[in-house]
C-alpha positions as CSV (number, residue, x, y, z in Angstrom):
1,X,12.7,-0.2,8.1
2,X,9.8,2.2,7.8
3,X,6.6,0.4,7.0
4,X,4.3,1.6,4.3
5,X,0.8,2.1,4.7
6,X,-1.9,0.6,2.6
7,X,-4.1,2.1,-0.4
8,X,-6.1,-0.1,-1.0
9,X,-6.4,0.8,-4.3
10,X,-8.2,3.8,-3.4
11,X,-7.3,7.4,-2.2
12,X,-5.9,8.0,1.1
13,X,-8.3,10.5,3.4
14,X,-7.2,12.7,6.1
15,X,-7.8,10.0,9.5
16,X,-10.3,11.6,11.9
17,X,-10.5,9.5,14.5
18,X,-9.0,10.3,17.6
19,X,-5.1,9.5,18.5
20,X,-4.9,7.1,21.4
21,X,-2.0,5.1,23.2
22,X,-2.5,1.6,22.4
23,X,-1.9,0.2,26.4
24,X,-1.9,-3.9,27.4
25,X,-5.5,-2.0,29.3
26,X,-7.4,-1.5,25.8
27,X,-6.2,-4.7,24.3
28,X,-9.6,-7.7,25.2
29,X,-8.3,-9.8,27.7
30,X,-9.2,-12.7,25.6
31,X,-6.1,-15.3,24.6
32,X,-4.2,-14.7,21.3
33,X,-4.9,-17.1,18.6
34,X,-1.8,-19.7,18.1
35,X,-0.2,-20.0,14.9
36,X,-3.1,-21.8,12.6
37,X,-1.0,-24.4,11.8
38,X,2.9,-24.5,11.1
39,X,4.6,-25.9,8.1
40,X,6.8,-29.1,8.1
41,X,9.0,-30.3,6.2
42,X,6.6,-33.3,4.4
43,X,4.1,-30.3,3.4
44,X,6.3,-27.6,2.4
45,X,6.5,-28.8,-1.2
46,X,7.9,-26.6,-3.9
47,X,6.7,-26.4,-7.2
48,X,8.3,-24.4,-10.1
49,X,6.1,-21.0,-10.1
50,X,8.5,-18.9,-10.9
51,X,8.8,-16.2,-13.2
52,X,11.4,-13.2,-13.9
53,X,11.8,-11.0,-11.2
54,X,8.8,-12.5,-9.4
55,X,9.4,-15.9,-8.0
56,X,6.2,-16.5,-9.2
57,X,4.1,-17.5,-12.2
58,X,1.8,-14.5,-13.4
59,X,-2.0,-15.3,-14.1
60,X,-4.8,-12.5,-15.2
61,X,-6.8,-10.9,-12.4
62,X,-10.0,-13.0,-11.7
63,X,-12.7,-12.3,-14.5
64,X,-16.1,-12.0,-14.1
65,X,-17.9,-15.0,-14.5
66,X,-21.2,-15.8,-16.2
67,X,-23.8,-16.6,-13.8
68,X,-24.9,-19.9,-15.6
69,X,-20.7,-21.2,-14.6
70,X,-21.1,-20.1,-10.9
71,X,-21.1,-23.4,-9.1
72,X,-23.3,-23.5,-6.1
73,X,-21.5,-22.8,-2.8
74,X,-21.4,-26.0,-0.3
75,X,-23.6,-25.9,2.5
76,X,-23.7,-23.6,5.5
77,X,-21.6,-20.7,3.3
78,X,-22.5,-17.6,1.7
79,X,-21.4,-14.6,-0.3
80,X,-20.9,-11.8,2.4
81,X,-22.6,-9.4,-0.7
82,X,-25.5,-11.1,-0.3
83,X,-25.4,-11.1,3.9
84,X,-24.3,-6.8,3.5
85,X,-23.9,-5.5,0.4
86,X,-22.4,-2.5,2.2
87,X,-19.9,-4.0,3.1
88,X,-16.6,-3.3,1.0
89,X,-14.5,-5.6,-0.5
90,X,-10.9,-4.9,-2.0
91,X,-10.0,-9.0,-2.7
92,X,-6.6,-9.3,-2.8
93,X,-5.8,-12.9,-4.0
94,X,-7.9,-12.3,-6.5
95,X,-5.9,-10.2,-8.7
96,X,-1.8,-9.5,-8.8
97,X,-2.0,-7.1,-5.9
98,X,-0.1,-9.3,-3.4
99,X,2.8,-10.5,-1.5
100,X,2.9,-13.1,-4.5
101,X,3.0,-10.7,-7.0
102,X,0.3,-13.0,-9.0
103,X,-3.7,-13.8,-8.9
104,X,-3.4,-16.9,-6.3
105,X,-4.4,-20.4,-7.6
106,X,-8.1,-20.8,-6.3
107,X,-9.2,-17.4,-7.0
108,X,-12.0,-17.8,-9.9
109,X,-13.8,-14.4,-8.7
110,X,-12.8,-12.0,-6.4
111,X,-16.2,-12.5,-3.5
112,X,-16.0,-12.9,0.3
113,X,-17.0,-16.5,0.8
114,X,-17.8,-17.3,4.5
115,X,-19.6,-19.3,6.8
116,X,-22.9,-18.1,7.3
117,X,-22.5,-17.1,11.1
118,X,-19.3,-15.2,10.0
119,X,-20.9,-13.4,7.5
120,X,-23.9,-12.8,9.5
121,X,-21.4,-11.5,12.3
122,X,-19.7,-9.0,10.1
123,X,-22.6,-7.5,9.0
124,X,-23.5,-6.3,12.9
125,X,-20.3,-5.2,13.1
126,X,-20.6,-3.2,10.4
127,X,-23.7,-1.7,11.6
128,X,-22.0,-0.2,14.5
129,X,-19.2,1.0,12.4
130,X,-21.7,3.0,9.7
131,X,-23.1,5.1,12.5
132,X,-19.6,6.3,12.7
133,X,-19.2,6.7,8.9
134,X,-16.8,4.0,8.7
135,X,-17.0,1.3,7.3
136,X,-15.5,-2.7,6.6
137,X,-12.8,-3.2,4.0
138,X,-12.3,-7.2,3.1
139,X,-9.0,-8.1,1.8
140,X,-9.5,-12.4,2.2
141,X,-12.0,-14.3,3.4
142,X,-12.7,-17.8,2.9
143,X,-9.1,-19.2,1.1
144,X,-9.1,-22.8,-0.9
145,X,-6.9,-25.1,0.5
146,X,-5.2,-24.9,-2.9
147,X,-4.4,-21.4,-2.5
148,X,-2.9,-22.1,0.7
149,X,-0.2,-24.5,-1.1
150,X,0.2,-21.9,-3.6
151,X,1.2,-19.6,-1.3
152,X,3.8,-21.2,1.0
153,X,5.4,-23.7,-2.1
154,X,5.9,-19.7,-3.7
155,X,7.8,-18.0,-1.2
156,X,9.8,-21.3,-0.8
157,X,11.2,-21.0,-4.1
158,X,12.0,-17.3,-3.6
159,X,14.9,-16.0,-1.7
160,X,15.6,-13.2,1.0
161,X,13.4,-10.4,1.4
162,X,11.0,-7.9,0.0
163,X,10.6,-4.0,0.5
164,X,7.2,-4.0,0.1
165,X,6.0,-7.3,1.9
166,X,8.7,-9.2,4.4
167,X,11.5,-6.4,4.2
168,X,13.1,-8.5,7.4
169,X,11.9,-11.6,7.2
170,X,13.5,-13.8,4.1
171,X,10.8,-15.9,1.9
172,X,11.4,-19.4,3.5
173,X,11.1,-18.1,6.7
174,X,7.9,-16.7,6.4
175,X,5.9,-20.0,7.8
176,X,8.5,-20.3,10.5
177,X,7.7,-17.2,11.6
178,X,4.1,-17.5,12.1
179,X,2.8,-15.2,8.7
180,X,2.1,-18.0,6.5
181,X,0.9,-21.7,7.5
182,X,0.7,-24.5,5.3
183,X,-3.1,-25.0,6.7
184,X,-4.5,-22.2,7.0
185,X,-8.2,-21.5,9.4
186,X,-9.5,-19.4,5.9
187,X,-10.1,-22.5,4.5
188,X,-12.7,-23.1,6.8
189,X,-14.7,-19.9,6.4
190,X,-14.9,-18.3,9.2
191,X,-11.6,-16.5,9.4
192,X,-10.9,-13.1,7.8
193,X,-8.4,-10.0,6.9
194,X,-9.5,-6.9,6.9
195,X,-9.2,-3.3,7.2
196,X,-11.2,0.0,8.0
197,X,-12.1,2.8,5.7
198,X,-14.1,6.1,6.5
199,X,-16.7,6.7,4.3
200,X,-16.9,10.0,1.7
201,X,-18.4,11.8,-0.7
202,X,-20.6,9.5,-2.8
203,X,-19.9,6.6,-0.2
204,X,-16.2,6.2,-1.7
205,X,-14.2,4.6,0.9
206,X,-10.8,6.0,2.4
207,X,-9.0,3.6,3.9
208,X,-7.5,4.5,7.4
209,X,-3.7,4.5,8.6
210,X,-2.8,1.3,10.5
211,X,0.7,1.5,10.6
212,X,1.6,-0.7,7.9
213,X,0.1,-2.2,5.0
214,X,-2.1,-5.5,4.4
215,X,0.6,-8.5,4.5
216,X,3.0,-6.9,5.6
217,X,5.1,-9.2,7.6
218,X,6.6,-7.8,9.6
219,X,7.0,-7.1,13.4
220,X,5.2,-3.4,12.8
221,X,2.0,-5.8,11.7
222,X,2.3,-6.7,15.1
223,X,-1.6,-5.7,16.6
224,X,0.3,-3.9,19.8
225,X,3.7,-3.6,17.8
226,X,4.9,0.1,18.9
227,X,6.5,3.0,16.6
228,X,3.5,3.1,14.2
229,X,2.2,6.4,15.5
230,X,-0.5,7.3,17.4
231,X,-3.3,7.6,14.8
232,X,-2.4,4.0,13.6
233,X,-2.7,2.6,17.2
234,X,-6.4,4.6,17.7
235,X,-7.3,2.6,14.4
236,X,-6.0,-0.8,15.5
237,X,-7.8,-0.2,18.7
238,X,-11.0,0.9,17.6
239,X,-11.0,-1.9,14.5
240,X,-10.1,-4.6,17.8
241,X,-13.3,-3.8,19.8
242,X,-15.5,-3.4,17.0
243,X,-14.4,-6.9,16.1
244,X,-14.2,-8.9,19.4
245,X,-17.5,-7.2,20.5
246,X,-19.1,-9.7,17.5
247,X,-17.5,-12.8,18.4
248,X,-14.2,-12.3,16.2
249,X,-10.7,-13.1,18.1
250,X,-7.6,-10.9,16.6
251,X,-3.9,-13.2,15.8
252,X,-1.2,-11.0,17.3
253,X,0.9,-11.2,14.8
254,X,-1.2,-9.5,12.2
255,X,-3.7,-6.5,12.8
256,X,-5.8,-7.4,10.1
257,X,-6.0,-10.7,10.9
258,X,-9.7,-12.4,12.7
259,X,-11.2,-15.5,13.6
260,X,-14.8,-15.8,14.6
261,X,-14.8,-17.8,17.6
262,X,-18.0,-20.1,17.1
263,X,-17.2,-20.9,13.6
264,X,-19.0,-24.0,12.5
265,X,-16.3,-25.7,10.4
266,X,-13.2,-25.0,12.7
267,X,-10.9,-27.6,11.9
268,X,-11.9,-28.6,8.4
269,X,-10.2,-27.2,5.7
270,X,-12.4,-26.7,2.1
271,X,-11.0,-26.7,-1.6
272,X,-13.6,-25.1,-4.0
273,X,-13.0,-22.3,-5.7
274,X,-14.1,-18.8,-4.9
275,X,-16.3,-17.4,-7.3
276,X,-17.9,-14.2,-8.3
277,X,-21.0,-13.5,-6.3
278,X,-24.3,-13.4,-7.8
279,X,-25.8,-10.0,-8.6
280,X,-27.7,-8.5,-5.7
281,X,-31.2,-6.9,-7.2
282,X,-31.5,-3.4,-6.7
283,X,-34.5,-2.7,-5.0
């Protein structure tokens, strides 16, 4: 099956960047990261989420929040707004836009949240890429372990496949195949999915073609998969190095998909809430 490229919720821009052949030779020769962590049986608890023709329960997109109900963020992480306010964010979980069909338990505002050194990472990687007049699109960032349940305990209660999200890969097989884990590395704030945009008139952002669409899981999402055309494979390639070159290290099995390497919570996995980020003064 064909897959679909992304919006993002925004328009869709001619890509200008130039077609290349995505070779083993312009993939870093640094080792793939393994699955985060797989389900089993004793976690893969299902809880009654479901709702017609969704599988799961619907909640309301995230609202804003009043700054006096923002909790403080734990030590050590940060709202990437306040790191690079340039940086755009498109948060998925946040709002019903989703392979769950549903604003994901957790999600209190839609904000990156990340480890300071990931955020402060990102930020010089977008440098490089505004030269170019492109620029960073975040779809997730740091996830509550809450979410995490959420997710997995949802597609096990659904059955078989989706067009738009797993069109080969059934629901409960989705953490068997490596595109969901029941403990996931976002919950320890320094790993991320993401996209590329260019930038246009007015600074809007147009996403760029990668083959396939955010959570999309499917072998397409595949960072090397072939048959996506040649424009998609430039993008893949060029959203890789910019990446890698900042510390970040790609999983295979998803394009989007990045891990800063010197993260300073690897291995723990954090519950609170995301929240809305504090308004940045305008100076």
């Amino acid at each position: 099956m064909a897959a679909r490229a992304a919006t993002f919720g925004l328009l869709v821009a001619p890509v200008l960047l130039a077609a290349l052949p995505l070779r083993a030779e312009d993939l870093p020769a640094a080792k793939p990261i393994p699955l985060e962590e797989t389900a089993s049986p004793a976690t893969e608890k299902t809880v009654d989420t479901a709702a017609p023709g969704t599988g799961t329960a619907r909640e309301p997109a995230a609202k804003p929040q009043p700054a006096a109900a923002r909790p403080a963020l734990p030590k050590g992480f940060v709202h990437l707004a306040a790191v690079d306010p340039s940086i755009v964010q498109d948060m998925r979980y946040a709002g019903a836009k989703n392979f769950t069909g549903a604003r994901v338990p957790g999600y209190e505002g839609a904000s990156c949240i990340l480890a300071d050194p990931a955020a402060k990472a990102l930020a010089r990687v977008q440098a490089g890429l505004k030269a170019e007049g492109l620029t960073l699109v975040m779809l997730d960032c740091y996830r509550p372990a809450r979410a995490v349940r959420a997710m997995v305990a949802a597609m096990q209660k659904r059955k078989g496949t989706n067009a738009t999200y797993h069109p080969r890969v059934p629901a409960t097989r989705l953490v068997v195949e490596g595109y969901l884990a029941a403990r996931s590395g976002h919950s320890a704030g320094g790993t991320v999915d993401l996209t590329l945009a260019r930038l246009g008139p007015g600074g809007k952002a147009e996403p760029l073609a990668m083959g396939t669409a955010f959570d999309f899981f499917d072998p397409a999402s595949h960072t090397a998969a072939k048959g996506i055309g040649a424009q998609a494979r430039a993008n893949r390639i060029r959203l890789l190095k910019a990446m890698t070159a900042a510390g970040f290290a790609n999983y295979a099995r998803e394009w989007w998909h990045f891990r800063f390497t010197a993260e300073p919570f690897k291995g723990r996995h954090f519950d609170f809430p995301v929240t809305a980020a504090p308004e940045v003064p305008k100076s």
